[in-house]
C-alpha positions in Angstrom: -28.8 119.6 -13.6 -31.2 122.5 -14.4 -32.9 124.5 -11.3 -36.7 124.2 -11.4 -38.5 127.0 -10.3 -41.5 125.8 -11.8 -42.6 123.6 -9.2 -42.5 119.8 -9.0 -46.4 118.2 -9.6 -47.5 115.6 -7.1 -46.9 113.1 -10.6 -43.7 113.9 -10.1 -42.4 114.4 -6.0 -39.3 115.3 -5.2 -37.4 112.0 -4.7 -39.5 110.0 -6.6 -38.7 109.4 -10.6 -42.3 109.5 -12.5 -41.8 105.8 -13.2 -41.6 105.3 -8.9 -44.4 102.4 -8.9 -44.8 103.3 -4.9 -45.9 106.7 -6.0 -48.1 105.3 -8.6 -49.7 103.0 -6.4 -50.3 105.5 -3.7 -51.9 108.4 -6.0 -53.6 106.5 -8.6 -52.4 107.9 -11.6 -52.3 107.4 -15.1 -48.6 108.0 -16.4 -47.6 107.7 -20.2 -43.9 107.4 -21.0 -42.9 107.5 -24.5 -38.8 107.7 -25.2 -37.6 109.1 -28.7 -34.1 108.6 -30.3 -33.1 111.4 -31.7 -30.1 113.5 -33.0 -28.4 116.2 -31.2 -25.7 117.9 -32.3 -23.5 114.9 -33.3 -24.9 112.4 -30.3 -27.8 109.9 -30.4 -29.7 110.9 -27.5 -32.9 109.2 -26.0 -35.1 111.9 -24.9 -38.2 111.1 -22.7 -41.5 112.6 -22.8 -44.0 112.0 -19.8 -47.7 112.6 -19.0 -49.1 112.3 -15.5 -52.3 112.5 -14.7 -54.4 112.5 -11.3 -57.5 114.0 -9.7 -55.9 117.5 -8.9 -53.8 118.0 -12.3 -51.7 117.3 -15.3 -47.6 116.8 -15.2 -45.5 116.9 -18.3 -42.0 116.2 -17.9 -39.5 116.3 -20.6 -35.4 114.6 -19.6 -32.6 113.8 -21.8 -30.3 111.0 -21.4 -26.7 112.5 -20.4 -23.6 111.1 -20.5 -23.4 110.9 -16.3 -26.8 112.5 -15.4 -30.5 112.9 -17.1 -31.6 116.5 -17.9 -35.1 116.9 -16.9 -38.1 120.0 -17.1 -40.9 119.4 -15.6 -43.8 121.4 -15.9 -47.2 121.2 -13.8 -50.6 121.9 -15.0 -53.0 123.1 -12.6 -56.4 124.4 -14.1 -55.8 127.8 -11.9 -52.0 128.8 -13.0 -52.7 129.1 -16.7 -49.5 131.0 -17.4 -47.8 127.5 -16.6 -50.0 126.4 -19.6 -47.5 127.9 -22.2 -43.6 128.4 -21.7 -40.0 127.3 -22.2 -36.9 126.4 -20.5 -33.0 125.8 -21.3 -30.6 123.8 -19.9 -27.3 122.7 -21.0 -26.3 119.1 -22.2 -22.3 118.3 -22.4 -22.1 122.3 -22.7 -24.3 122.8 -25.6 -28.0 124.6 -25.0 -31.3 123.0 -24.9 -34.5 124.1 -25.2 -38.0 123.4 -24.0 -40.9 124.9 -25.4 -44.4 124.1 -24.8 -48.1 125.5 -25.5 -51.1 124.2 -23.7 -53.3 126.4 -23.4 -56.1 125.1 -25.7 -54.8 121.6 -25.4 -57.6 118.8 -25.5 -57.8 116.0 -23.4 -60.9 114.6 -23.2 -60.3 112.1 -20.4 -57.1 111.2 -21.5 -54.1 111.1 -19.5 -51.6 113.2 -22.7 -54.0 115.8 -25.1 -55.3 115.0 -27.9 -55.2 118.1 -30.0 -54.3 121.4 -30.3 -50.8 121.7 -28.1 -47.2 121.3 -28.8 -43.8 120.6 -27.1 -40.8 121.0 -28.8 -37.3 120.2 -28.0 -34.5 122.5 -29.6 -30.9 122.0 -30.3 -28.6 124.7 -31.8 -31.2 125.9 -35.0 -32.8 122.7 -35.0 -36.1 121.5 -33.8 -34.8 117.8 -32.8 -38.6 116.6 -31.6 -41.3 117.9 -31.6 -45.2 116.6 -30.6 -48.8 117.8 -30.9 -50.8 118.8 -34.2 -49.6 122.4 -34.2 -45.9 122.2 -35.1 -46.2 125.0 -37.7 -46.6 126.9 -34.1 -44.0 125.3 -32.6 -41.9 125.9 -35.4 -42.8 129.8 -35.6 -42.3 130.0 -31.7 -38.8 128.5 -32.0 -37.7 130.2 -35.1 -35.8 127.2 -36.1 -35.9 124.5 -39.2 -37.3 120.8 -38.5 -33.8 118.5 -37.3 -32.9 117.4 -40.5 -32.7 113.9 -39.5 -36.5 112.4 -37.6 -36.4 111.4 -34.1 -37.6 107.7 -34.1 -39.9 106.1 -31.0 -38.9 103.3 -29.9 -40.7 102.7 -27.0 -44.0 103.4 -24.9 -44.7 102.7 -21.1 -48.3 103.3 -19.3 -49.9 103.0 -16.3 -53.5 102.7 -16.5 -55.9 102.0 -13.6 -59.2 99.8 -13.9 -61.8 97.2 -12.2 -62.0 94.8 -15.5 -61.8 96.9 -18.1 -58.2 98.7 -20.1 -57.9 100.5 -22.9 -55.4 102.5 -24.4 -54.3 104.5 -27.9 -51.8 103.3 -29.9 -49.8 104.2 -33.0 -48.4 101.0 -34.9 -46.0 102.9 -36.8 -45.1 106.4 -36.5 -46.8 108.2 -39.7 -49.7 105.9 -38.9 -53.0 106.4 -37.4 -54.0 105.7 -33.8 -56.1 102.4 -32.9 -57.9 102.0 -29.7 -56.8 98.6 -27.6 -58.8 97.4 -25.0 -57.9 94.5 -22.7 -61.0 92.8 -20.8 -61.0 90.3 -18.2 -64.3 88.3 -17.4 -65.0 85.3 -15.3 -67.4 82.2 -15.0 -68.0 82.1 -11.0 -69.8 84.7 -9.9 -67.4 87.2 -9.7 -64.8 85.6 -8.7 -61.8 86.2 -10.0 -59.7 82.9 -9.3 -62.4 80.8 -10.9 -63.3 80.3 -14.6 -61.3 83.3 -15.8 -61.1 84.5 -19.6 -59.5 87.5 -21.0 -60.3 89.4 -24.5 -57.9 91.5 -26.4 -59.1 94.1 -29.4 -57.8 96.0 -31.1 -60.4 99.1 -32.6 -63.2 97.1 -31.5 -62.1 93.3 -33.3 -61.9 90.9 -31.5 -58.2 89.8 -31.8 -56.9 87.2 -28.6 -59.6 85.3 -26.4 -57.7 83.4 -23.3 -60.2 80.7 -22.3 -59.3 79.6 -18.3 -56.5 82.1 -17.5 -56.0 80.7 -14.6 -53.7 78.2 -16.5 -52.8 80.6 -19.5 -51.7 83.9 -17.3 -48.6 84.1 -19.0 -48.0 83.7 -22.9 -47.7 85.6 -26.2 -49.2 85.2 -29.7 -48.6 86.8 -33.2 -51.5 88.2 -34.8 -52.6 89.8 -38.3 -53.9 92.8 -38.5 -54.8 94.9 -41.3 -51.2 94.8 -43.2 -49.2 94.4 -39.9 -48.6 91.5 -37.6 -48.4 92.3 -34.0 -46.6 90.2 -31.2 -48.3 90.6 -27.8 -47.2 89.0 -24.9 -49.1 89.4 -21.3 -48.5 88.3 -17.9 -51.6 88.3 -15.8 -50.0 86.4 -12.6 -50.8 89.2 -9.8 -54.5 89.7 -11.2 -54.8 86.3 -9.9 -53.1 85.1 -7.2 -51.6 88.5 -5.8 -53.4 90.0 -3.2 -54.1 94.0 -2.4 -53.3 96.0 -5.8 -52.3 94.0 -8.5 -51.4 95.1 -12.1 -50.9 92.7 -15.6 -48.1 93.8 -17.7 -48.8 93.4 -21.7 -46.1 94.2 -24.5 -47.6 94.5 -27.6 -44.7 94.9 -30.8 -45.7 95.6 -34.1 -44.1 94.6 -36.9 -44.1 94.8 -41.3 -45.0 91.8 -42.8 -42.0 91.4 -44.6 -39.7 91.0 -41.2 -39.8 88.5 -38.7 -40.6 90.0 -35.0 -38.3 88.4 -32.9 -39.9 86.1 -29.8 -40.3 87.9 -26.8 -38.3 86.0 -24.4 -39.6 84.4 -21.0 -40.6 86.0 -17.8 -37.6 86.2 -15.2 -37.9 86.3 -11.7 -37.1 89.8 -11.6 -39.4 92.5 -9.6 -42.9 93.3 -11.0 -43.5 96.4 -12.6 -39.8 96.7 -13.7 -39.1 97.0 -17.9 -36.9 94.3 -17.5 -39.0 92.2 -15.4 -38.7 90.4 -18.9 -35.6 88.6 -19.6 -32.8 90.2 -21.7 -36.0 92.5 -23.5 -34.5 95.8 -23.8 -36.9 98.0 -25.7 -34.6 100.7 -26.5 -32.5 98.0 -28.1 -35.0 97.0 -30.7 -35.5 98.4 -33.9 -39.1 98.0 -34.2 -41.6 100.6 -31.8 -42.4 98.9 -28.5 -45.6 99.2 -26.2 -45.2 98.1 -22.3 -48.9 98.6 -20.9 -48.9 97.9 -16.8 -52.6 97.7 -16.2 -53.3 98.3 -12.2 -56.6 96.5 -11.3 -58.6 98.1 -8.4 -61.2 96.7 -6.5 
């Protein structure tokens, strides 16, 4: 396990693993998770690429799946240590070096929990760049000195936390070379404002109007395949806790795109298994599939 002398951000306290939903509930925060397979050396590796976000700063952590351990460099980004904005870091996985490189100094974010443009993080293996996000890989690959991986790291899956009163939206990529469409969940009711009583949710994608629940009350759980554009997209939601849970509550949504020429598989039913947890849905592994994966955990607050 690699020594950190960067310093831990409060997204990530020591003890806690970014995905800690006691942490998340206590400060807040918007956390993105998105987990590539990818190729190094001769091992399929997952690695893991998270963005934190709260009201003091920005966290980026970067781990790799190990054989008995996970590999992690964490990074924190607070608007008066720029030198943190730009660096690297190497640890070893099963003896072999890895690298971390990042630049953020001009990164965008414009409200958003992981930038939006001008940034990169790369992840080097031997003289291979084995991942490697951001629009300005020609950088990354100038800073690293090494050749794209000759084989592409794949995402398979996407987790976030998001925070709201009615209201959630997020950015998506269907398919990895595609472009990014803006989803946004919406949950209205019929009885002045409360939340038990006539309840209706609405689900678009880049502004269409794609799902309308009518009395979720009775519908808070189920899934439906939908057309858009040239895809068809599965989503499934679970909207118990925003409900009939008291305190804090958070919906989870898994939305699964697919070509039109396969056949998504269902999504199974909801176990009895703790909220918040990936496999709070039964026998759903998203690392398992072979299709891109999006778990959204949307936190209402009062």
């Amino acid at each position: 396990m690699m020594h950190d002398p960067i310093g831990i951000p409060a997204c990530f306290s020591a003890g806690d693993k970014p995905e800690d939903f006691t942490t998340i509930i206590k400060s807040g925060q918007s956390v993105f998770m998105s987990v590539y397979k990818t190729n190094i050396g001769d091992q399929s590796r997952l690695i893991t690429v998270t963005w934190c976000k709260n009201l003091l700063l920005h966290g980026l952590s970067v781990s790799v799946d190990g054989p008995e351990t996970e590999y992690a460099c964490k990074v924190e980004l607070k608007p008066w240590n720029f030198w943190r904005k730009q660096g690297s870091k190497c640890f070893v996985v099963d003896g072999k070096p890895l690298d971390i490189f990042w630049d953020l100094k001009s990164a965008k974010f414009h409200g958003e929990t992981e930038p939006i443009s001008e940034y990169y993080v790369a992840v080097v293996s031997g003289e291979e760049v084995v991942l490697v996000l951001g629009d300005m890989k020609k950088d990354a690959y100038r800073k690293t000195g090494c050749r794209p991986a000759l084989i592409d790291p794949v995402l398979v899956s996407r987790k976030e936390h998001v925070f709201g009163k009615k209201k959630f939206q997020t950015r998506v990529k269907f398919h990895e070379k595609g472009v990014f469409h803006e989803i946004s969940i919406e949950c209205m009711n019929r009885n002045n404002g409360n939340l038990v009583g006539d309840s209706e949710m609405e689900i678009r994608i880049d502004g269409e109007l794609m799902i309308h629940v009518k009395h979720l009350q009775w519908k808070f759980r189920g899934n439906e395949l939908i057309h858009f554009k040239k895809a068809m997209v599965e989503v499934y939601w679970d909207v118990h806790d925003w409900l009939f849970s008291p305190g804090l509550r958070h919906a989870l949504f898994i939305i699964k795109p697919s070509s039109p020429a396969t056949s998504p598989p269902r999504l199974p039913p909801v176990s009895p298994s703790p909220a918040g947890d990936c496999g709070s849905v039964e026998g759903f592994d998203p690392i398992c599939l072979y299709e891109f994966c999006l778990f959204l955990y949307a936190w209402k607050v009062e």
